[in-house]
VOGU-3710 file (C-alpha; in Angstrom, 3 decimals, decimal comma):
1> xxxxxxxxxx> 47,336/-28,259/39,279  50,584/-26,270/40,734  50,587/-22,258/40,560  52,524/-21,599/38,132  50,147/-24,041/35,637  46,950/-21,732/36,784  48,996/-18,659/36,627  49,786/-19,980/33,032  46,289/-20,863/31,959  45,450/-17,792/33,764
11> xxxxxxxxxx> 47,112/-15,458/31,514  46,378/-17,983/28,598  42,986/-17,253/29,166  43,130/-13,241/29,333  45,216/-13,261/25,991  42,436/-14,529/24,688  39,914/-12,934/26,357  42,111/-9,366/25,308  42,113/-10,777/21,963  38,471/-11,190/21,807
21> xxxxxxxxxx> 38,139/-7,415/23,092  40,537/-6,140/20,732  38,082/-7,702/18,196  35,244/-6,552/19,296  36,585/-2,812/20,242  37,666/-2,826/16,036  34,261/-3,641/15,255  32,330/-1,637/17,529  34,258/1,540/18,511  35,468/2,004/14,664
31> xxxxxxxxxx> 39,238/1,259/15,875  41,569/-0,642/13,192  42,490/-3,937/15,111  46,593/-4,201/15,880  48,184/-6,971/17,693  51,105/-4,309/19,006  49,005/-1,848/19,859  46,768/-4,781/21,957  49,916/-6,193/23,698  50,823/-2,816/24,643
41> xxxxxxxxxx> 47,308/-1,936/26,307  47,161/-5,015/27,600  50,658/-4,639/29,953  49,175/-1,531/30,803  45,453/-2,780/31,763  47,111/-5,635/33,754  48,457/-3,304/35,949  45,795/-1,007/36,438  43,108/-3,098/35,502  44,155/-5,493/38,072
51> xxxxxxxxxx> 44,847/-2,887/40,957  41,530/-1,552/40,427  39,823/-5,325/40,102  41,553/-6,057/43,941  40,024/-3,034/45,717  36,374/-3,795/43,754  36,943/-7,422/45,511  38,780/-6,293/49,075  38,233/-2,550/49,377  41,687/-2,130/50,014
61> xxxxxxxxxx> 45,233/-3,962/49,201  45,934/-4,680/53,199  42,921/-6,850/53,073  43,794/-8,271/49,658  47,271/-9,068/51,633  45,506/-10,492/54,726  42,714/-13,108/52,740  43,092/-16,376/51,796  43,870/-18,244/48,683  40,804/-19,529/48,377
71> xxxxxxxxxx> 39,096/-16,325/48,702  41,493/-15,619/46,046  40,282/-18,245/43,870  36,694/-17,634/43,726  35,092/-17,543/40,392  33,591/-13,617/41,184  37,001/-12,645/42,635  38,401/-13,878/39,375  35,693/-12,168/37,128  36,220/-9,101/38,583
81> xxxxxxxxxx> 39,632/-9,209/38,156  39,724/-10,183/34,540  36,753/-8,079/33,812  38,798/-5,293/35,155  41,975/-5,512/33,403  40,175/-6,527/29,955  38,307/-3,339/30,435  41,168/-1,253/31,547  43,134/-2,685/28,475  40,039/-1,992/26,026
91> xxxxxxxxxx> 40,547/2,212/27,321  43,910/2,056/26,315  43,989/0,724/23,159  41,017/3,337/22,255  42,965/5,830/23,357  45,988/4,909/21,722  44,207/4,927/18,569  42,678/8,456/19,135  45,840/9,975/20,340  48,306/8,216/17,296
101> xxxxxxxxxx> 46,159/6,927/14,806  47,143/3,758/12,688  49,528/4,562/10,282  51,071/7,041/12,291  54,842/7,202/11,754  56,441/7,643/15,309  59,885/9,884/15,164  61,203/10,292/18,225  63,333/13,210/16,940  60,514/14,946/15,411
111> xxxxxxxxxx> 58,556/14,753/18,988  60,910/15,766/20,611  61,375/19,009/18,242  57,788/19,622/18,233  57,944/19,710/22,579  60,762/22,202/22,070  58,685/24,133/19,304  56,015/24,171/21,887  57,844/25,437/25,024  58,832/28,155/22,519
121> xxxxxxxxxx> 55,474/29,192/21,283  54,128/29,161/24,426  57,244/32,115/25,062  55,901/33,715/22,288  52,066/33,496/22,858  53,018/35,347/26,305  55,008/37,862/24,876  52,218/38,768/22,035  49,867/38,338/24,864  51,838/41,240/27,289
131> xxxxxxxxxx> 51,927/43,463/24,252  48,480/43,321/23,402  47,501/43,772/26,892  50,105/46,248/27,865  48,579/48,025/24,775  45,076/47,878/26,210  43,897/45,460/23,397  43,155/41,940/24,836  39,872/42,609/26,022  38,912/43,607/21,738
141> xxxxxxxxxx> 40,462/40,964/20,365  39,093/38,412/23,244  35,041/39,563/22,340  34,973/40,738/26,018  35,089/44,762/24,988  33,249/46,261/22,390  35,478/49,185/19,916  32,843/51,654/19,845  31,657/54,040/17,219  32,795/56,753/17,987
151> xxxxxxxxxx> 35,661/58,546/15,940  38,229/59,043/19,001  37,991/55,139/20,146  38,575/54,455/16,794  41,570/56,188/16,189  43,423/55,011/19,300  42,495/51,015/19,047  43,878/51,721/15,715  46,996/53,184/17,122  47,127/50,834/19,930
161> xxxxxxxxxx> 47,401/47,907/16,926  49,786/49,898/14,835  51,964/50,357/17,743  51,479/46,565/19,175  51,890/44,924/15,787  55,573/47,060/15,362  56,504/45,948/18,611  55,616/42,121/17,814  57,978/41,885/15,084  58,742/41,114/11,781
171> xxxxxxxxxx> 55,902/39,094/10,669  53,022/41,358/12,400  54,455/44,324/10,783  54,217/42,151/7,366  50,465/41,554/8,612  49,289/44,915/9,118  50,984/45,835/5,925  48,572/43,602/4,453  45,680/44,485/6,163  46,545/48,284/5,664
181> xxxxxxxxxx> 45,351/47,268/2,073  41,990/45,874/2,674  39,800/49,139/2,853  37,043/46,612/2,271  37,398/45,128/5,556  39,028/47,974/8,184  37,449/51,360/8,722  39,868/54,418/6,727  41,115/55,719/10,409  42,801/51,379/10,589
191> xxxxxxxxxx> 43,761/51,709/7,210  45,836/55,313/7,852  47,422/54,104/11,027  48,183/50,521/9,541  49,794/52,091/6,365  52,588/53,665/8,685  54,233/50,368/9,433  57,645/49,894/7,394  59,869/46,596/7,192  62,541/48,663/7,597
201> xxxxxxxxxx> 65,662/46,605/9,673  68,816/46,961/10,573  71,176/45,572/8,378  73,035/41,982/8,871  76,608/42,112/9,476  78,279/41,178/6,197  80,473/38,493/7,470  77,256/36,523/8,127  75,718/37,653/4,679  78,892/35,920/3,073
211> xxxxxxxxxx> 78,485/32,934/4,981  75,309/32,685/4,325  76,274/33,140/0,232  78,932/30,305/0,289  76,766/28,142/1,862  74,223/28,638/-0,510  76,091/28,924/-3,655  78,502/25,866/-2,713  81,982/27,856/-3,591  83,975/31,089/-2,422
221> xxxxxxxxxx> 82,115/34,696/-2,907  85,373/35,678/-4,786  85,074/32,689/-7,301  81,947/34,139/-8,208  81,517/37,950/-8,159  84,732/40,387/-8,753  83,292/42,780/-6,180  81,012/42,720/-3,244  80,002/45,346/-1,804  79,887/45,397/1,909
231> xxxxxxxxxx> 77,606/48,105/2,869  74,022/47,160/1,935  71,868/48,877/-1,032  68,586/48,305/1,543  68,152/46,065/4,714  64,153/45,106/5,030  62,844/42,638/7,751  63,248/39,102/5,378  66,525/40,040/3,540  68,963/42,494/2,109
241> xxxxxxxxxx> 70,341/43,485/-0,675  74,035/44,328/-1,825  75,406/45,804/-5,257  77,639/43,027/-6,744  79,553/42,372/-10,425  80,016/38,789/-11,806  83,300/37,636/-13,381  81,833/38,504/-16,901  81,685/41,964/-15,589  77,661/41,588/-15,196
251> xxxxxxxxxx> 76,113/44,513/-12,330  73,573/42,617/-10,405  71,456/43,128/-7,270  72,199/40,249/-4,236  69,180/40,061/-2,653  70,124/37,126/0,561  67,849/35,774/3,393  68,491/37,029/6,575  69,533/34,169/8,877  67,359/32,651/11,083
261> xxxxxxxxxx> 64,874/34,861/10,028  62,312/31,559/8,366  62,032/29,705/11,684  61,139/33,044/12,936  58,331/33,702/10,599  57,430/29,777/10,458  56,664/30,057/14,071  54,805/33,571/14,347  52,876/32,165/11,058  51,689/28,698/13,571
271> xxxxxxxxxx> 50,509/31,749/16,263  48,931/33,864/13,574  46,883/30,798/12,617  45,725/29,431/16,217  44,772/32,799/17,146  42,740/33,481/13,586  41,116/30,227/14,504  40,151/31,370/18,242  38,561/35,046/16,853  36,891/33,259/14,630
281> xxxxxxxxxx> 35,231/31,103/17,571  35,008/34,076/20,267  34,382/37,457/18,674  32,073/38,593/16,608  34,557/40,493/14,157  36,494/37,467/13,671  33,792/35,872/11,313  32,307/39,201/9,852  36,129/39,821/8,002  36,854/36,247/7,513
291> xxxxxxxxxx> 39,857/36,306/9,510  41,252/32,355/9,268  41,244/32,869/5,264  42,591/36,076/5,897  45,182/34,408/7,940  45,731/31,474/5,702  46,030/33,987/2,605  48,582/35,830/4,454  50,664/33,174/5,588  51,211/31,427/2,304
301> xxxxxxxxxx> 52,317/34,222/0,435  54,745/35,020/3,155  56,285/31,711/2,997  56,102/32,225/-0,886  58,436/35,311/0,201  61,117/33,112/2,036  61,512/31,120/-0,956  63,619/33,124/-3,361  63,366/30,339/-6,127  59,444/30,824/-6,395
311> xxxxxxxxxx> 60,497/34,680/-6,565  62,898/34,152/-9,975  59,815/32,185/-11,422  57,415/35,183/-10,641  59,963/37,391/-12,418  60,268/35,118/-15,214  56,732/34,166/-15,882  55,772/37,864/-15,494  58,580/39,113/-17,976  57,570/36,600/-20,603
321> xxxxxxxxxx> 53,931/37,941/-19,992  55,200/41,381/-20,970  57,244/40,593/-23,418  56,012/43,687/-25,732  55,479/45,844/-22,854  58,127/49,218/-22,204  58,361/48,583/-18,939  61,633/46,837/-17,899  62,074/43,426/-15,880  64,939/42,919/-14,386
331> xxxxxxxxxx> 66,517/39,531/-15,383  67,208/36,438/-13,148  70,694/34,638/-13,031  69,194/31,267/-12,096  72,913/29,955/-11,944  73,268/31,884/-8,501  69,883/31,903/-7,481  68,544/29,118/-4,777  65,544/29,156/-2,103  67,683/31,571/0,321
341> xxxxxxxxxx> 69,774/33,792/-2,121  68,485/35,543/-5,276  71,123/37,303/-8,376  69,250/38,982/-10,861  70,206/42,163/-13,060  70,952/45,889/-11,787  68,778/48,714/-13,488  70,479/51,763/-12,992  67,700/54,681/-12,126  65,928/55,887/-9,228
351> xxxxxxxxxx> 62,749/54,560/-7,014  59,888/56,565/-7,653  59,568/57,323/-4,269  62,162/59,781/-3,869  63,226/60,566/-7,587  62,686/64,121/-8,867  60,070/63,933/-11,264  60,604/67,776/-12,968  61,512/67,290/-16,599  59,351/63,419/-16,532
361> xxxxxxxxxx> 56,592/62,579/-18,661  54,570/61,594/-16,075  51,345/61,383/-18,226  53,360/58,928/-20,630  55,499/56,840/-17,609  51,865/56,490/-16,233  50,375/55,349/-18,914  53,122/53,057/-19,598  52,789/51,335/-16,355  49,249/51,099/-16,476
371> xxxxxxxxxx> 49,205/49,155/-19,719  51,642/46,957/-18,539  49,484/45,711/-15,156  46,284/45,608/-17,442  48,288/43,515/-19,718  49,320/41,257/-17,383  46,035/40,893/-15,505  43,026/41,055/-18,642  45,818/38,895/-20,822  48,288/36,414/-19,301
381> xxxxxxxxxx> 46,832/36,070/-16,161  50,013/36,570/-13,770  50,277/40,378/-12,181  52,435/42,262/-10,074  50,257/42,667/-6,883  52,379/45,449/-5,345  52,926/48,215/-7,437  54,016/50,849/-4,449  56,363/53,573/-5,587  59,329/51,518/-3,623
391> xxxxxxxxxx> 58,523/48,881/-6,071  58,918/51,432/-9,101  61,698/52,574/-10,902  62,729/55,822/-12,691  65,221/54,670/-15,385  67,402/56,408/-17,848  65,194/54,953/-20,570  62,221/54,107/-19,532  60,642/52,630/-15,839  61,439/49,299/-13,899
401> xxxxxxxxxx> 59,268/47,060/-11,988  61,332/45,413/-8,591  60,356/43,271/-6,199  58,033/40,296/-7,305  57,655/38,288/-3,991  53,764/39,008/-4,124  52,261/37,884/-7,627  48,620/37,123/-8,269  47,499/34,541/-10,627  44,269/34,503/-12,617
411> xxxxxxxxxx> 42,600/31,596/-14,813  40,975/32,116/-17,783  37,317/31,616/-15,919  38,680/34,047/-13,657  39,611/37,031/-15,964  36,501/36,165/-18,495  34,294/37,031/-14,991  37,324/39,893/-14,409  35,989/41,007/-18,007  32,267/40,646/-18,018
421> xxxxxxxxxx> 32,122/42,392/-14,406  34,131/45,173/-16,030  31,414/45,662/-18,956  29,011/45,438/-17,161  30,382/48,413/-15,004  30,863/50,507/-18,407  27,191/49,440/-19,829  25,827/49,997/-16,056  24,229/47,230/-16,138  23,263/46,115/-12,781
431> xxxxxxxxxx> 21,529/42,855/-13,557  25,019/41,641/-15,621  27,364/42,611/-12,536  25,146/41,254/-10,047  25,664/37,779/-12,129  28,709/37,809/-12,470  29,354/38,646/-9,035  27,398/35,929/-7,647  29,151/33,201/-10,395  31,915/33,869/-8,558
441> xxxxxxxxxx> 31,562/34,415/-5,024  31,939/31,341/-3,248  28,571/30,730/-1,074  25,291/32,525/-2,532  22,512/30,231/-0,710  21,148/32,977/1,411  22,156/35,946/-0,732  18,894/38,368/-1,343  19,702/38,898/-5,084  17,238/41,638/-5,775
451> xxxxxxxxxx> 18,608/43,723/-2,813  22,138/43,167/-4,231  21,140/43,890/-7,518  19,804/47,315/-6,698  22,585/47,939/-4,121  24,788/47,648/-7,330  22,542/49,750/-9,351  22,919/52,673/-6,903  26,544/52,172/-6,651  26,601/52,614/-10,727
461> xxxxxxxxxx> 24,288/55,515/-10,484  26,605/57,120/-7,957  30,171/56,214/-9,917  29,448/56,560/-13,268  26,991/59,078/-14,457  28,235/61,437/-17,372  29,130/64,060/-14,737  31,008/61,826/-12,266  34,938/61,138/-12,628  35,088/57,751/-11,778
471> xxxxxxxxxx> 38,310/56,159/-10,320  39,973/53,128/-8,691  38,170/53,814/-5,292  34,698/52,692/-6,709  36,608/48,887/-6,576  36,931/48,828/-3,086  33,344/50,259/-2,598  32,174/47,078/-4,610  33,859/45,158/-2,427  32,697/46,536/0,550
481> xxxxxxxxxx> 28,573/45,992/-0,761  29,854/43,068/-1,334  31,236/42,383/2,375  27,576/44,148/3,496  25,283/40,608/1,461  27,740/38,125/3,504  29,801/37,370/0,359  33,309/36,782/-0,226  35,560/37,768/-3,123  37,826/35,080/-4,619
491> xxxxxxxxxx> 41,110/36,050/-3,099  42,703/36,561/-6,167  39,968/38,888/-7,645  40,210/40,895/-4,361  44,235/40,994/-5,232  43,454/42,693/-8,854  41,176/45,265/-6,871  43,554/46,090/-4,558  46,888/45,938/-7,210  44,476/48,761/-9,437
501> xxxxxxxxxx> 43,857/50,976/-6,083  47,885/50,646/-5,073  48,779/51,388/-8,342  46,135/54,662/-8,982  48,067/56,246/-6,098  51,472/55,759/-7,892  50,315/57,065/-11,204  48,221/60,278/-9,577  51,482/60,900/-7,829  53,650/60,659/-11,479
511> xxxxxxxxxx> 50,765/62,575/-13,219  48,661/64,899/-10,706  44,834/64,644/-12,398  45,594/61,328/-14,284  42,570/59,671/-14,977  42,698/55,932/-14,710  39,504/54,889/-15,523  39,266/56,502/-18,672  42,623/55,386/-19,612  42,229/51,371/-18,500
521> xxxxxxxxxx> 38,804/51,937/-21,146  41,430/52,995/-23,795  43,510/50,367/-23,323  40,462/47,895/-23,547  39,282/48,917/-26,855  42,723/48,913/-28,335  43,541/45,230/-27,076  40,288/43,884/-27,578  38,980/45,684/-30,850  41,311/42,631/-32,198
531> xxxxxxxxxx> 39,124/39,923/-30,817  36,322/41,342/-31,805  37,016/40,959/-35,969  35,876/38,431/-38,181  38,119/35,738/-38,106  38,584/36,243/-34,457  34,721/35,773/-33,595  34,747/32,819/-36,255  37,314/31,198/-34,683  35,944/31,452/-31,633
541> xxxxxxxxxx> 32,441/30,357/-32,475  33,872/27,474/-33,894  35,786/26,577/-30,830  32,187/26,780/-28,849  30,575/24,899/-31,621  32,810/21,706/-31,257  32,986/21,742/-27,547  29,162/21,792/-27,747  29,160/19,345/-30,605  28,637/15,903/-27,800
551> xxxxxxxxxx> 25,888/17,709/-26,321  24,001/17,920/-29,370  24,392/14,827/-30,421  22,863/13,336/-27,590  19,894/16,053/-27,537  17,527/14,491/-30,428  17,442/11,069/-28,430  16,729/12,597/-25,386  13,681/14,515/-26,438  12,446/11,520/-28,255
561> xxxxxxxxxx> 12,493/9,629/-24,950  11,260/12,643/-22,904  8,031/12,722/-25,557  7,553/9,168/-25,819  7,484/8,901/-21,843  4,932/12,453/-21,835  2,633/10,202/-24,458  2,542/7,069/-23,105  1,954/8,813/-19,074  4,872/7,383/-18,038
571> xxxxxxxxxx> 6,769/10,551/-17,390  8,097/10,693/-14,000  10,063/12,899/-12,097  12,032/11,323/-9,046  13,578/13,088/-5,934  15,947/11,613/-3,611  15,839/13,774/0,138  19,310/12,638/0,568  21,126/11,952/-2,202  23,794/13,318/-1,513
581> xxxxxxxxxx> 26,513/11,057/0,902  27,151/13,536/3,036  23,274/14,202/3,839  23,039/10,670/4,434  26,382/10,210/6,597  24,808/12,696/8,695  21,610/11,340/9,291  23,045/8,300/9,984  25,535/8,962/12,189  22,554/11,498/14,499
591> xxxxxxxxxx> 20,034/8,196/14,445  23,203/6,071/15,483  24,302/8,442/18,410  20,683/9,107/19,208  19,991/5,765/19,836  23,495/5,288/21,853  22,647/7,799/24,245  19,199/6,306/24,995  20,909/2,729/25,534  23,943/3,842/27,816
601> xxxxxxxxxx> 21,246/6,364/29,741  18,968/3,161/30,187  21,815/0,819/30,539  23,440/3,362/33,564  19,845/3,759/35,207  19,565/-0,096/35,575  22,598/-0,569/36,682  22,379/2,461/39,443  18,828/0,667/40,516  20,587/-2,704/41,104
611> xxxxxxxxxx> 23,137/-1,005/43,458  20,272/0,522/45,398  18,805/-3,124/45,659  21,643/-4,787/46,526  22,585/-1,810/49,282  25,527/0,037/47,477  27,898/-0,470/45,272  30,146/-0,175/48,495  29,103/-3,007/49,994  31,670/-6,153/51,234
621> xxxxxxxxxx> 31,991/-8,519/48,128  32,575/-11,653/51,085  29,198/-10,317/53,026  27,074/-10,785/50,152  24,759/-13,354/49,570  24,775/-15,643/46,348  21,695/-14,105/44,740  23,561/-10,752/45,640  26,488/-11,293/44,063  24,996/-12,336/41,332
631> xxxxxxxxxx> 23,165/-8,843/41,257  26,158/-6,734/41,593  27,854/-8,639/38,992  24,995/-7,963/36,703  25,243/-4,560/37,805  28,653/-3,787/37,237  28,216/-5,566/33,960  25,529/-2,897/32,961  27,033/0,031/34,445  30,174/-1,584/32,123
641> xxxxxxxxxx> 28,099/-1,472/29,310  27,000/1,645/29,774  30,494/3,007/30,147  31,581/1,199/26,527  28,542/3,024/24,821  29,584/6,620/26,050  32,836/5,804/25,042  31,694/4,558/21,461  30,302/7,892/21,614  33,191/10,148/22,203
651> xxxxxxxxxx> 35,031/8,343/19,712  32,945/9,191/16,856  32,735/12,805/18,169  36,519/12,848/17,816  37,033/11,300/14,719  34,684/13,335/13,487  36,261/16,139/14,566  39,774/15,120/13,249  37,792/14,744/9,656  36,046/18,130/10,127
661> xxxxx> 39,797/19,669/10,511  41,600/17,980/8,115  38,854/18,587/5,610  37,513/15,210/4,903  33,869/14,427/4,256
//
């Protein structure tokens, strides 16, 4: 036979063999079988697999060099060689199928963006990382340094924040604005010092907001408003706004994106969200406020702000909510309006914040804007969930509600719990509230429910005896006992608490002494003293009465079997310890790893005694004796083995872990 015929049946034979591996690594490592992917390993493990294979046979390439072709030849040169690049090969292709999964769609383009993206975060994770540092905060937000109780620390870590979260920019400043909201989770001293930050930018040269219009709109600014105007009505940190007229002589707001400003807050969002997800692992705050929900919560409804289209929806869905309500809406031109530019109507008045409120109504414009939240929260489900002065509007006839980038959304389980938690709050009824509560919370397995309930019951007692004046503040002191049992409101239920306490401070600052409480059980008994008539409750009792109509049905047959069983003692009650598929998934995959570990443990001890028998695995292949060689073979085989068994292993930790992230069971 001539060389190049063995070289042929050579590599014949390890296309096989590789075959055979792939095969078997599909089967027993859990990795989908693909002839590309193979081919590919195997180029690779016949390099490296073979390098490696020569200096197990000659300790070093000069000697390989020096030996003989029949030295080269031997069957044990050959198996090591083979065994080598098989098992190199079989590394690869696992670890091409952990690193791009099957299925995975390769874009060079995107890759390459995502290595750019990454150089750039990495910028930004060092600047956020000098300011918090610089600011003397690393060491709190790291777990390494504890805040302190007392009231001086306090108030300069929350100054420190305040200060470091300005400096980071646009979406930090968003953030603390958000968190300057959650009294249930910060301490007041955070809450004051948080509450400071303002969105306030300077404004975008209007060249740049014109090009930014055209662009948008397809066609010349002139072609579609009459006048411009160049000087901005306000510039905040997302967009701005300029006074316009249309060509049918229309006044409307322009509110337009600033530019670049959404791969700015895309990319702070991605840091945001890594470093929610390392508190979480490192402090012991991180879990305690829920901070990756927190962070997930925040980050969609900011990139619900960069999208001006979802924005005219929110106006439109809230206006046709309030439809009866005095409180004006402005109205959307959805002809001009696309994901980075937004046209809706002008309402000539003055924002509460600044207008002079002498010769007002303030008791009636209070009252006004109070019916219209409750109205859209207790009826259509869709609510304003920042009802700041800024947001508010003095009118010539009446009061305007701006600004509908944040908008909370409520089912109809939702605001029946929204409603049951509130009577039970009027009745004082501790035993209804703490049901209610714990219907909706999301985890009650460990939840003492007879401390809870009497926590409630002194938080009634406290808030609304006959000599108490109860008012929006009690909400966030539910949801701080709630915070205290290791409970977590839905987020939009938390968003109605917090809309009611953001709007109490807006109406105590129209009408000085106005008493919201009282005035939210007024407008209860007006709107719901019409569900509560005859027809109403027959209607609705009918509507029960069918949907329960299948049940009933089936009931008489059931408790004739159930009694028949009971007489004839064959009544039996079955229970399956894991029934569920995840309780068995996870038993199974323990016992499985359990009894891997054992076998690559045993399987590496035998093959670490054969190496002490045979003298080393150091030792000179050509020195050996036959029943030597044989030994070391058998060793390296085992010590092989064991090395395939580990690696079986670490694959199912890291699939496991991909599922665990992505969500899947």
């Amino acid at each position: 036979m001539s060389a190049l015929t063995a070289q042929l049946v050579s590599f014949a034979v390890f296309i096989v063999f590789l075959v055979g591996l792939g095969l078997l690594a599909s089967r027993m490592m859990g990795v989908p079988f693909n002839l590309p992917r193979l081919a590919v390993a195997g180029l690779v493990g016949m390099g490296a697999g073979g390098a490696v294979g020569i200096l197990l046979a000659f300790d070093s390439f000069q000697t390989a060099a020096t030996s003989t072709t029949a030295e080269h030849s031997e069957p044990e040169v050959l198996v090591l060689l083979f065994g080598s690049m098989a098992a190199a090969a079989l590394l690869v292709f696992v670890a091409f199928e952990l690193a791009v999964p099957q299925g995975t769609r390769l874009r060079p383009v995107t890759a390459a963006r995502a290595v750019l993206n990454l150089f750039g975060r990495v910028g930004r994770y060092r600047r956020i990382v000098w300011i918090l540092a610089r600011h003397g905060l690393w060491g709190y937000v790291t777990g390494r340094r504890d805040g302190g109780e007392d009231a001086s620390t306090q108030r300069r870590l929350a100054r420190s924040l305040s200060r470091s979260m300005e400096e980071a920019g646009v979406v930090f400043v968003k953030l603390g604005q958000v968190l300057a909201t959650r009294r249930d989770l910060l301490s007041p001293v955070f809450v004051e010092e948080l509450g400071r930050l303002h969105s306030e930018a300077s404004p975008v040269p209007v060249e740049q907001v014109r090009d930014t219009l055209e662009r948008e709109l397809g066609q010349p600014v002139e072609e579609v408003f009459t006048d411009f105007a160049a000087e901005p009505l306000a510039a905040a940190s997302i967009a701005q706004a300029h006074l316009a007229t249309l060509k049918d002589g229309g006044e409307v707001v322009v509110k337009v994106q600033r530019p670049g400003i959404s791969s700015v807050v895309r990319r702070d969002l991605d840091i945001i969200r890594r470093l929610a997800r390392k508190f979480e692992q490192t402090t012991d705050w991180g879990p305690a406020i829920g901070v990756v929900e927190l962070a997930e919560g925040f980050a969609e409804a900011l990139l619900e702000e960069l999208d001006f289209e979802v924005e005219a929806a929110n106006i439109a869905a809230v206006a046709e909510a309030t439809a009866d309500s005095a409180v004006r809406i402005p109205q959307v031109h959805e002809a001009y309006t696309t994901r980075r530019v937004l046209v809706m109507e002008r309402l000539h008045g003055t924002p509460l914040g600044s207008a002079d409120l002498s010769g007002v109504d303030g008791a009636a414009v209070a009252r006004t804007l109070l019916d219209c939240l409750l109205e859209q929260v207790m009826m259509s489900g869709i609510f304003h969930a920042d009802p700041h002065p800024g947001n508010i509007m003095l009118l010539e006839d009446g009061v305007g509600l701006l600004d509908y980038g944040s908008v909370g959304r409520l089912d109809g389980q939702m605001r029946e719990s929204l409603r049951m938690m509130l009577l039970a709050i009027d009745r004082t009824d501790a035993v209804l509230l703490t049901d209610t509560l714990l219907d909706v919370v999301d985890d009650t397995t460990e939840v003492d429910e007879e401390r809870l309930r009497r926590a409630l019951g002194q938080f009634m007692a406290r808030y609304m005896h006959s000599s108490a004046a109860p008012s929006m503040r009690m909400f966030t002191e539910l949801m701080l006992i709630v915070t205290r049992f290791g409970l977590s409101l839905p987020a939009e239920l938390a968003a109605v608490f917090r809309a009611l306490a953001t709007l109490e401070g807006t109406l105590v600052h129209l009408s000085p002494g106005f008493d919201t409480v009282s005035e939210a059980r007024r407008f209860a008994e007006e709107r719901m003293a019409g569900q509560l008539d005859a027809d109403h409750l027959r209607d609705a009792a009918l509507a029960e009465f069918a949907a329960m109509l299948p049940a009933l049905r089936r009931m008489p047959r059931k408790l004739d079997r159930i009694s028949d069983q009971l007489h004839k003692g064959r009544f039996t009650v079955r229970i399956r310890t894991f029934a569920h598929p995840d309780d068995r998934r996870l038993v199974h995959g323990v016992v499985q790893r359990a009894v891997l570990t054992v076998l690559a443990v045993a399987t590496g001890l035998m093959s670490v005694g054969l190496f002490n028998v045979i003298g080393g695995s150091d030792a000179e292949w050509f020195s050996l004796s036959a029943p030597s060689r044989i030994l070391t073979l058998a060793a390296w085989l085992l010590l092989a083995s064991s090395g395939l068994m580990i690696l079986r292993l670490l694959v199912g930790v890291a699939k496991e872990g991909k599922r665990r992230r992505i969500g899947r069971p």
